[in-house]
C-alpha positions, 0 to 999 in steps of 0.5 A: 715189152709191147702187147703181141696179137699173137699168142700162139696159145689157140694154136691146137684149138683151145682157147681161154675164157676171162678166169683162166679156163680153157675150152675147144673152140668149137665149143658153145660158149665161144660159138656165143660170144663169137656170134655176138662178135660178128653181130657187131661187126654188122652193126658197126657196118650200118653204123658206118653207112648211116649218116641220120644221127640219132641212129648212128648214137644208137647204133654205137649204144648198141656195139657198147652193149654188145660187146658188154653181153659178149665180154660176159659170155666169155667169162667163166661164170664159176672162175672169173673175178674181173668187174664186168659192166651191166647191161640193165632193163633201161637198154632193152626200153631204149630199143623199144622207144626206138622201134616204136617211133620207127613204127609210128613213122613207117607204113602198116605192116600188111605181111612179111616183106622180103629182104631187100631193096637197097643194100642198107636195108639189106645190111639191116636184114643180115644183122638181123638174121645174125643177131637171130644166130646169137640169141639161139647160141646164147640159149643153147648156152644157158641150157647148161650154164648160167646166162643172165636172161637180160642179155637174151632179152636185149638180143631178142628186142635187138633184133626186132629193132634191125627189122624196123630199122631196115623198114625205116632206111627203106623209106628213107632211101625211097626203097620198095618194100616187097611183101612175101606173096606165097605160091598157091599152086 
């Protein structure tokens, strides 16, 4: 019998974590896990518009960390038996070597800088605002559930490491890089 897509099963809004138990939809547990879904699909779109390929290895490390965190949030800590794969302090570093070779490269940091320029930077900004989106639900989720703190931790450098990248596809594409210049009246 061939594997359906369609279940039918969350059909009155509930749906059912690895382990067997049922949750509403709306509920924060899947709003993680959702956003972490959709953060990947952001990542798989810049990984998709670049073509330098150092970053697009890093980019598909990334979706495989990713969907890691994710396949954990969508676990019930309590009932699931299934292995799932870890995420280790060695993946937080990558991005951190990452974002600190992109910080050598790229010009001083003076002040905030707009979002914008070219729309792979703009990508950048997105995912980066919804990697931001999945940290804050994954610690409203821990408030009241156990949360590895390595996953809010790599989310956390994530997300700095999207910054800097935006920074680096705009040198690379010759995009200008606007700082935030406050009304003052």
């Amino acid at each position: 019998m061939a594997f359906k897509i369609y279940t039918k099963t969350g059909d009155k809004g509930q749906t059912s974590l690895i382990g067997g138990t049922r949750l509403p939809k709306h509920h924060i547990r899947i709003e993680a896990y959702g956003t972490v879904d959709e953060l990947n699909s952001h990542i798989g779109l810049l990984r998709d518009v670049t073509s330098e390929s150092n970053t697009h290895l890093l980019l598909l490390e990334i979706q495989d960390r990713l969907f890691t965190i994710g396949s954990h949030l969508a676990a019930d800590p309590g009932k699931n038996k299934m292995p799932l794969p870890p995420v280790f302090e060695s993946d937080v570093e990558r991005l951190e070597k990452a974002i600190d070779a992109i910080d050598a490269s790229v010009p001083e940091l003076k002040s905030f800088v707009l979002p914008g320029g070219h729309m792979h930077v703009s990508y950048c900004h997105i995912a980066r605002c919804v990697c931001r989106r999945a940290e804050r639900a994954v610690l409203r989720l821990s408030e009241n559930e156990p949360v590895d703190e390595l996953h809010v931790k790599y989310l956390n450098r994530l997300s700095d490491y999207l910054f800097m990248l935006s920074r680096w596809i705009g040198v690379q594409t010759g995009a200008t890089e606007t700082p935030w210049k406050p009304r003052t009246e």
